[in-house]
N, C-alpha and C positions, 0 to 999 in steps of 0.2 A: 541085735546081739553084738558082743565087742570081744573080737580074738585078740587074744597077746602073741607075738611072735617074736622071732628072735633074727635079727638082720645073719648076712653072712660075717660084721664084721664084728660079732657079739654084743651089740646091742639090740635094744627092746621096742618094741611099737607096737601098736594097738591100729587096731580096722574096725571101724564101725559100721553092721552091714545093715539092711533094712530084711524083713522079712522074705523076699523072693533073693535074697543074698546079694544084690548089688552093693555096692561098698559104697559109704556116706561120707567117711571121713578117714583119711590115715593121718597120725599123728607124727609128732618128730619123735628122733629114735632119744633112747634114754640109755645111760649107764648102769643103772641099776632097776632089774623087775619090781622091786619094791616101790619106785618113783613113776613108772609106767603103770602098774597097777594104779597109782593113787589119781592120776592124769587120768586114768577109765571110770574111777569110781567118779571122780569130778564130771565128767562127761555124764554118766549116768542119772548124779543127782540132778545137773541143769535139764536134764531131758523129761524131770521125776520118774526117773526108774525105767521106765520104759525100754531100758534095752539091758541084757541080760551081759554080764562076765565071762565069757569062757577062756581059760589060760590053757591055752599051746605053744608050743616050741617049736620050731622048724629045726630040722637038722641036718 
């Protein structure tokens, strides 16, 4: 699974966790969700699919 979150300093980065929730990967932060999303969906396709999107916010 791959969370989106949101830094304290208003950017975006992604966590990729494996099934029992350990984290695989944290990404660099991005300026815009629309670029971070596309950096997950990238992530995803190399992996083919295999790990799912989920978009949250911290706040």
């Amino acid at each position: 699974m791959i969370v989106i979150k949101k830094s304290r300093n208003g950017q975006y980065y992604f966590i990729a966790k494996s099934r029992n929730g350990r984290t695989l990967v944290t990404s660099e932060t991005y300026k815009r969700r629309d670029r971070c999303r596309n950096g997950a969906t990238s992530l995803t396709k190399l992996l083919r699919g295999s790990l799912k999107v989920i978009y949250q916010t911290k706040k």
